[in-house]
VOGU-3710 file (C-alpha; in Angstrom, 3 decimals, decimal comma):
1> xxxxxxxxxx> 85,221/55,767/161,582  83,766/54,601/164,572  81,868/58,036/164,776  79,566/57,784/161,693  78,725/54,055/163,519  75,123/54,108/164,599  74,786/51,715/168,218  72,159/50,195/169,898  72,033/47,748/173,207  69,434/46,381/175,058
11> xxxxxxxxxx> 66,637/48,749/173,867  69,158/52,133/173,946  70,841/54,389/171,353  74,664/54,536/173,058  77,670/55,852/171,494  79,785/53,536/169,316  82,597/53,853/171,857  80,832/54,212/175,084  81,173/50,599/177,654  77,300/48,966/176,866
21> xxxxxxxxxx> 78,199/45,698/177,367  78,730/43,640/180,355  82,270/42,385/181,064  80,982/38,387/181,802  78,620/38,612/179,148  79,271/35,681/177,633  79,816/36,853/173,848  83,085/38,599/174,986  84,364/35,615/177,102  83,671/33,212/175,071
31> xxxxxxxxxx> 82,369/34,244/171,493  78,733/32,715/172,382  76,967/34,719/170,144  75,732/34,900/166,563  75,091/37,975/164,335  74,107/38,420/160,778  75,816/41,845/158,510  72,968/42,856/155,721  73,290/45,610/152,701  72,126/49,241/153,768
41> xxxxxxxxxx> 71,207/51,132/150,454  69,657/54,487/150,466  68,576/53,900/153,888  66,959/50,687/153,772  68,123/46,868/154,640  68,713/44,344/152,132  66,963/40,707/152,456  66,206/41,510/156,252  63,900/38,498/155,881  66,185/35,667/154,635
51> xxxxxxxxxx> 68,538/37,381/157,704  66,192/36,933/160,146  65,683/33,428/159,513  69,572/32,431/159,244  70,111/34,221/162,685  66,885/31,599/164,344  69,209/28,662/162,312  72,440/29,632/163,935  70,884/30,252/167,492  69,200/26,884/167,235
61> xxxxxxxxxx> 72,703/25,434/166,143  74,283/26,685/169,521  71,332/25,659/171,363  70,349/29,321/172,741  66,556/30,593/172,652  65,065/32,254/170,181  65,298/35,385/169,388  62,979/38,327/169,848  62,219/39,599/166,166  60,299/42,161/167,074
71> xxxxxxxxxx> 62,988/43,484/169,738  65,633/43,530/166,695  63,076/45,678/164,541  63,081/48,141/166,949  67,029/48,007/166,739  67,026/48,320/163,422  64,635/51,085/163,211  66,489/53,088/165,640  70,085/52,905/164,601  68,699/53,516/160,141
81> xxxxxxxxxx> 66,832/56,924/161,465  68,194/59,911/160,371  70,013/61,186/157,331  70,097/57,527/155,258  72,921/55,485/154,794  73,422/55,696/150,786  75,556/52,812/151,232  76,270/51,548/154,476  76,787/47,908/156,236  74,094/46,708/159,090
91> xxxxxxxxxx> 75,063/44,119/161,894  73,074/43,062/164,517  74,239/40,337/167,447  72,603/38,462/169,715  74,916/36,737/172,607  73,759/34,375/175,389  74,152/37,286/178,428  75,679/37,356/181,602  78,038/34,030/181,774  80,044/32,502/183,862
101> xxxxxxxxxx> 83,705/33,155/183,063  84,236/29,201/181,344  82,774/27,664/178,690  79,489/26,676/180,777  76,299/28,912/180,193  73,645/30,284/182,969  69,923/30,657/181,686  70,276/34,500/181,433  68,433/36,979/179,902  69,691/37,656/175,652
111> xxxxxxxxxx> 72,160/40,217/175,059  70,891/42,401/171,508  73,163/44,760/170,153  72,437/46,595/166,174  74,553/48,742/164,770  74,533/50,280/161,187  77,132/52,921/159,380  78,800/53,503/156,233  80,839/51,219/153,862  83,177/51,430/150,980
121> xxxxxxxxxx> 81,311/50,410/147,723  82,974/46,915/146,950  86,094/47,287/143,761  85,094/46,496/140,326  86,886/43,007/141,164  89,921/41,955/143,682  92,933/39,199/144,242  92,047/36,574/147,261  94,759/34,170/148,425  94,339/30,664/149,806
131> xxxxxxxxxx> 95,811/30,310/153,485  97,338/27,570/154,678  94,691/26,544/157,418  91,236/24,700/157,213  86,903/24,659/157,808  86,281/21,469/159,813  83,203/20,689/157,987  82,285/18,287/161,190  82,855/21,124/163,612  80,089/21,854/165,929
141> xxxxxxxxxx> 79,958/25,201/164,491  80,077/24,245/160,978  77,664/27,197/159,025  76,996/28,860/161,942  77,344/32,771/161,700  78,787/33,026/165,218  81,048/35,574/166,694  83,733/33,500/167,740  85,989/35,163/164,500  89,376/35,233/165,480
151> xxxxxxxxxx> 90,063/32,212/162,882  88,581/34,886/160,266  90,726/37,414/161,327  94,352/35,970/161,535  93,231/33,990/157,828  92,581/37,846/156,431  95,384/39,561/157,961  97,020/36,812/156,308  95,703/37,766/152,866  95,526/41,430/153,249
161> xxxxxxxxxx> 99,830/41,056/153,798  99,793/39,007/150,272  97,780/41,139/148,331  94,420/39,683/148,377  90,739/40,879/149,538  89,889/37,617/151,056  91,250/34,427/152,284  89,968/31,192/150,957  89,719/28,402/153,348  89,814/24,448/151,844
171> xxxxxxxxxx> 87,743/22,213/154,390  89,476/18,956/156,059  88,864/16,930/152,785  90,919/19,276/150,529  88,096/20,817/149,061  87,274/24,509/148,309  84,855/25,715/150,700  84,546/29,701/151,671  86,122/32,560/152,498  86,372/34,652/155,804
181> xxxxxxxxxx> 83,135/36,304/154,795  82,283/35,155/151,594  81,253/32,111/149,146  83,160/31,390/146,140  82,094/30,820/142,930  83,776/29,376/140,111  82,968/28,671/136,097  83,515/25,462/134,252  82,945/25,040/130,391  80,310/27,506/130,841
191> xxxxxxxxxx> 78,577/26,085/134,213  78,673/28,207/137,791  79,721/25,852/140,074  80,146/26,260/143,641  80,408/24,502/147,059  77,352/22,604/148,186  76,634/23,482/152,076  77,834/19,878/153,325  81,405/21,021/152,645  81,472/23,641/155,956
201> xxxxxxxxxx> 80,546/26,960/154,276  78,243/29,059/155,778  74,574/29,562/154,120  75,437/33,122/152,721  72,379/34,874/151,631  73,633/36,478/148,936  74,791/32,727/147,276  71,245/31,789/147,961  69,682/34,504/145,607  72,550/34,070/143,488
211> xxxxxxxxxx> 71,769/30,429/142,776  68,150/31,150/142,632  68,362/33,754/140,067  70,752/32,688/137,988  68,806/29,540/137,570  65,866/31,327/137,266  67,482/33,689/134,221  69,067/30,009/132,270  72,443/29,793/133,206  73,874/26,205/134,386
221> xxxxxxxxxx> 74,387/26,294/138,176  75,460/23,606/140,052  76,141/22,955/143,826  79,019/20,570/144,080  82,211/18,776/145,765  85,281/21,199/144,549  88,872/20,058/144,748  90,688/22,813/145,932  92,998/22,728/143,054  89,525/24,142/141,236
231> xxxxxxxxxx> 91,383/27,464/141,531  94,040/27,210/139,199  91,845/25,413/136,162  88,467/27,713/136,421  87,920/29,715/133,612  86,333/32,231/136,115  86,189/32,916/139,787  83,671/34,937/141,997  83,064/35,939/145,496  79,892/36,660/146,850
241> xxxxxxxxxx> 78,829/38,562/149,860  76,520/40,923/151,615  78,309/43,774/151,339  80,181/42,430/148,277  77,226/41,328/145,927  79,052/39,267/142,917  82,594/40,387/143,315  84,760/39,149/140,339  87,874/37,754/140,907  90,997/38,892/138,938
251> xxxxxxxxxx> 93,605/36,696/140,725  94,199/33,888/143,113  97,486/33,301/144,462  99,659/33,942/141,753  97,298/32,955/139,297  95,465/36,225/137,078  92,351/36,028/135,573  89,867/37,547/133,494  87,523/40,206/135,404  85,019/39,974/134,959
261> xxxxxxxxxx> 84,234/37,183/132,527  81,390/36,745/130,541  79,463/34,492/133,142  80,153/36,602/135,930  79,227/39,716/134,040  75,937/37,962/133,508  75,831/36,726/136,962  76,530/40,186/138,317  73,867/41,933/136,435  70,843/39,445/137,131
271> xxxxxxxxxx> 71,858/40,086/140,706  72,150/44,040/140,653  68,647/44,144/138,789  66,721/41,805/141,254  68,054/43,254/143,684  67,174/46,372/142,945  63,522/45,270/142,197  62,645/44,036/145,539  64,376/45,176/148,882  63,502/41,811/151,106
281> x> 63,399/38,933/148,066
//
């Protein structure tokens, strides 16, 4: 409920549905913006490090300023005080201001907005569908966390009406790349496989300590070209996500499979215990 949503703008505490924002500001107009979503968990942010420096790569990628670090702590700070979040999802954005109503920008002051509140614990494992649309892995946007999602939103509605959790996007090539808000994992004869970044996918921080544990722990983990097809011959399939974790995957398409399997059972674990040992890996 937009209630329990904790808001901040700008340096100020607001409420979640009070106007904060300015009408040319150039996120709304045009989606010229990026954000990053981290784990809440008894109060505290998850990896608000590795965040931190994915927000400076996708700012740099749309060729805004830096951003203000310290200014997001504060943000941060004020919207996780109070009674903690036992589980909870925070998002902070950072736009490029006051705009002009086209695509051109004016050097304008940053536009900061954090927000934190509650979310469902993810299922013990979910469906995704593949949608019919793809990631131009030569877009200028290509693994940028920006906030121009209205691709991400028609491609889950389009799920969500089929049964699924996510949609899973190919790229122009015909191979798997992401979901809407996810990476995808798959396992081969044993091996975690799973999109290298060149195919379009976003750098998800939660793949990134996946791969590093699970190679860390033994297991065979490989980043690779996927045919899209990869789907219907895997042994195993998983999501991963920050508000997600390793998500097993009991179906795609029409297709059921075991969840979770023995690899992402493994998977799953190494991640819940280092996780759980340090709160900014």
């Amino acid at each position: 409920m937009s209630e329990d949503v904790r808001v901040w703008v700008n340096g100020d505490l607001v409420e979640a549905t009070a106007p904060a924002i300015a009408a040319l500001d150039h996120g709304v107009t045009v989606g010229d913006g990026v954000f990053e979503t981290c784990k809440v968990v008894d109060g505290r942010g998850f990896a608000l490090g590795r965040h931190a420096r994915r927000l400076d790569r996708s700012l740099a990628g749309l060729g805004l300023p830096a951003a203000d670090h310290a200014y997001i702590d504060k943000g941060v700070a004020a919207v996780l005080d109070g009674p903690p979040l036992a589980f909870g999802r925070l998002r902070y954005s950072v736009t490029g201001g006051a705009g002009p109503l086209g695509s051109d920008r004016r050097d304008s002051t940053l536009t900061y907005i954090v927000t934190a509140g509650p979310q469902p614990r993810p299922p013990a494992h979910a469906r995704v569908v593949v949608v019919p649309w793809t990631r131009n892995e030569r877009s200028a946007t290509a693994g940028l966390k920006t906030t121009s999602y209205a691709e991400n939103v028609v491609a889950l509605a389009y799920a969500k009406a089929r049964g699924g959790i996510e949609a899973i996007f190919a790229n122009t090539r015909g191979e798997l790349c992401e979901g809407t808000g996810t990476n995808v994992f798959v396992v081969v004869d044993g091996e975690l496989l799973t999109p290298p970044l060149e195919s379009g996918c976003l750098a998800g921080v939660t793949r990134e300590l996946t791969l590093e544990w699970c190679r860390a722990e033994g297991l065979a983990v490989r980043e690779q070209p996927l045919p899209l097809t990869v789907l219907q011959t895997a042994d195993e399939v998983f999501l991963t996500s920050s508000t997600k974790d390793v998500l097993a995957v009991s179906g795609v398409d029409d297709r059921d499979l075991p969840a979770p399997g023995p690899v992402t059972r493994r998977a799953a674990e190494i991640f819940a215990r280092r996780s759980a040992e340090r709160v900014d890996p």
